[in-house]
N, C-alpha and C positions, 0 to 999 in steps of 0.2 A: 504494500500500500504506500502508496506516496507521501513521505512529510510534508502535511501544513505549516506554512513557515508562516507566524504572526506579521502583519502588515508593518513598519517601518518607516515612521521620517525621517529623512537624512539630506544633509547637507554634505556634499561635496565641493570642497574649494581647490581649484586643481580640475576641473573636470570637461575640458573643452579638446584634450588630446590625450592621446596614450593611453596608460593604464586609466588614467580619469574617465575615458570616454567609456571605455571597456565595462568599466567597472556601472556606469549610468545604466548603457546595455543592458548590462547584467540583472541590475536592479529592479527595474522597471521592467523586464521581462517574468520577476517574481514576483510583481507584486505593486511593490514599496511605491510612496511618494519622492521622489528626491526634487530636492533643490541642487543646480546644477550651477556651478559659479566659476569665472575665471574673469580675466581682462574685457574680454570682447564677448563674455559666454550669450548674450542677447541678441548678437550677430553673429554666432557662428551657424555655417550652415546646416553642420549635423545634428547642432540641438535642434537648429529650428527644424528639424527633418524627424527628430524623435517627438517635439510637441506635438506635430500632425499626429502623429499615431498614437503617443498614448495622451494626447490631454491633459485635463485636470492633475494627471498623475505626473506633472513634471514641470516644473519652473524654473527659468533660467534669469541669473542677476548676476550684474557686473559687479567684479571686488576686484582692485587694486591693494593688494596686503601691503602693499609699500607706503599708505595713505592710511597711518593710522586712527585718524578721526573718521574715516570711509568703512573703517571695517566697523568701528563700533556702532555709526548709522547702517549697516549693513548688515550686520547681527542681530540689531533688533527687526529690523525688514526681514527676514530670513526666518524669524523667530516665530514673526506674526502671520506666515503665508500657511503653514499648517497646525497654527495654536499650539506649536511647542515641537523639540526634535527629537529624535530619541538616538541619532547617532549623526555626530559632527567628523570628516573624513578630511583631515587637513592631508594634501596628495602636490601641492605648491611643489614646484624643484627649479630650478638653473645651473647650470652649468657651464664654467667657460676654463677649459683646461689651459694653463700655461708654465711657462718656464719660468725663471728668474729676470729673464731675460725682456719677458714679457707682460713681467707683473702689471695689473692697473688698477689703480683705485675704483676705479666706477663698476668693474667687472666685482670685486672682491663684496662690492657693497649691494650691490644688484641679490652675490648669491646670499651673501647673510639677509637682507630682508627676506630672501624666496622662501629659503633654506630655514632659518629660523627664526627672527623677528618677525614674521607674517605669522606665526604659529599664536608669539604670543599677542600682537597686536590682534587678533580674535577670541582668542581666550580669554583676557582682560573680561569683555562685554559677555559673552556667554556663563563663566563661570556661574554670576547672580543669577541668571535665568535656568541655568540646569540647576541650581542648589534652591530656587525658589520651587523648580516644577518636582525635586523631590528623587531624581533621576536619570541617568543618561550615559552615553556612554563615550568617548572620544576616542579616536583612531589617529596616527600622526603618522606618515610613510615616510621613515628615515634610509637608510641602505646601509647595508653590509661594508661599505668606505668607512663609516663612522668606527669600525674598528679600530681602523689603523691607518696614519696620514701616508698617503704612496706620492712619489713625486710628481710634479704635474697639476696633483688634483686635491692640492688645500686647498686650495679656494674654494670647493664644492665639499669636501668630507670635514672638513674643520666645523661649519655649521650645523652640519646634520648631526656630528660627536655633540654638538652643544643641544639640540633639539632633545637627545637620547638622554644627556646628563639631566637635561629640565625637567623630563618626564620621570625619570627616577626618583629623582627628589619628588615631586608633586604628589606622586602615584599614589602612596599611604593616607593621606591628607584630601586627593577626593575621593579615595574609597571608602572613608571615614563621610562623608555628604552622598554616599551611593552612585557616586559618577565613575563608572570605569573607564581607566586611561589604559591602552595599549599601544605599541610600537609595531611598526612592521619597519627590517630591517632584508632587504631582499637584494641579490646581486644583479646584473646586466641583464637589460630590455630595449629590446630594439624600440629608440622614438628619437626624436628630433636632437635630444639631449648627445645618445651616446652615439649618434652618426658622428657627431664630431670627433672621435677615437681613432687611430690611425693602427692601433695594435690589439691583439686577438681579444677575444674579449670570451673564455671558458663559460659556459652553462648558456651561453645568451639566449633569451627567450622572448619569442611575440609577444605584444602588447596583451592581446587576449589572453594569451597563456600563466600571464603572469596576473590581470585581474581575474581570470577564474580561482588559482591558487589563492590568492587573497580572499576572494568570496566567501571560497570552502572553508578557509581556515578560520576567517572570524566571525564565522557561522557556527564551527564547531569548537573553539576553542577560549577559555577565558583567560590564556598565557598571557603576561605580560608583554613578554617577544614573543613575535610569529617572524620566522625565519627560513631563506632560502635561497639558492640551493643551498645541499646539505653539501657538497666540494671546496667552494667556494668562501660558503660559514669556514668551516675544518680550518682552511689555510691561513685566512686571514684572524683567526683567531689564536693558532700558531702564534703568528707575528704578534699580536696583542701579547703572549704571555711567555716570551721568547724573553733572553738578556738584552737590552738595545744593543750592543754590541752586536749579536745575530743580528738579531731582525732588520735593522738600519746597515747592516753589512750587506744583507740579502735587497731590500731596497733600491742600494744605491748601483746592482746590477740590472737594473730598468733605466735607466738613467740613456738618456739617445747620445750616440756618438758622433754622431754628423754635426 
């Protein structure tokens, strides 16, 4: 017999491409209400391609995370389209790989709002409204980078280590107000992001493949990390609990010689 899955509001912020869109798909094919959010999510074509078919069951609003006073009138607009959420899905990322060579302020500051400060310029305004409705639950998609800084790519794993450390800390404290906070930490997905990579990229998986995975798992699972692939975890966790002597030895053989 088929499991009834309980109906579901949700806000996705992030959800105009990639795993966001996948994941809308997903949702509204089971069911749920979502609210659909990004930069331009009011004009993208494929929302507006999913409102034709499901209706009522999908609302798309513009958020800028970068525009702190945006997100907090934006929260409560979010809040008020299906009288309360029951799962907020922060899925926001940037990324712009460089060398030393090619360090740049705007780029570094771009990925910390995406990457982290977007998380909390939302949670600021939602917090009160999940602790007033009694309930709730938050999802925050960090990556498997936030283990361990690889060359190239602090500017994008430095923020998401901090996204991961925020959520640790907080975790106890809104589980204590009944708001469960979980992480997803997941390796390489083919989207706009990691086209920009020039070198292999182990486990890489389809947009879809990696929102189904997420689907399934915090569906079934109330882990604090949901994590994957399991190759990918192994290694770079390695390097997490390795001597920095290894591990920073092992690193610095990525390093491009050209």
């Amino acid at each position: 017999m088929k499991k009834i899955i309980p109906q579901q509001r949700i806000w996705l912020v992030g959800a105009s491409q990639g795993i966001g869109l996948e994941l809308v798909k997903h949702w509204l094919a089971q069911g749920h209400k979502v609210i659909a959010s990004a930069r331009q999510a009011e004009q993208s074509a494929e929302l507006t391609a999913l409102r034709q078919q499901y209706g009522a069951h999908l609302c798309c609003l513009n958020v800028d995370v970068s525009d702190a006073q945006g997100c907090a009138e934006q929260a409560q607009a979010a809040w008020s389209i299906f009288e309360g959420l029951d799962l907020w899905f922060y899925n926001v990322g940037a990324y712009q790989p460089m060398s030393s060579s090619e360090w740049s302020w705007p780029a570094f500051i771009q990925m910390n709002q995406s990457n982290y400060l977007g998380a909390v310029a939302l949670m600021l305004p939602l917090q009160q409204l999940f602790q007033e409705q009694g309930h709730g639950r938050w999802i925050w998609n960090a990556s498997l980078a936030s283990y361990f800084g690889l060359p190239y790519a602090g500017g994008y794993s430095a923020p998401k280590a901090a996204l991961v450390n925020l959520a640790e800390a907080l975790q106890p404290e809104l589980a204590e107000q009944n708001i469960q906070l979980q992480i997803i930490n997941h390796g390489f997905v083919r989207t706009r992001l990691t086209e920009k990579n020039t070198f292999s990229m182990p486990g890489l998986l389809e947009a879809q493949q990696a929102a189904q995975q997420i689907a399934q798992a915090i569906q079934r699972s109330s882990a604090f990390e949901i994590r994957f692939p399991w190759l990918l975890r192994v290694s770079l966790s390695l390097l997490k609990w390795m001597p920095y002597a290894w591990s920073l030895a092992l690193t610095r053989k990525t390093l491009r010689t050209d």
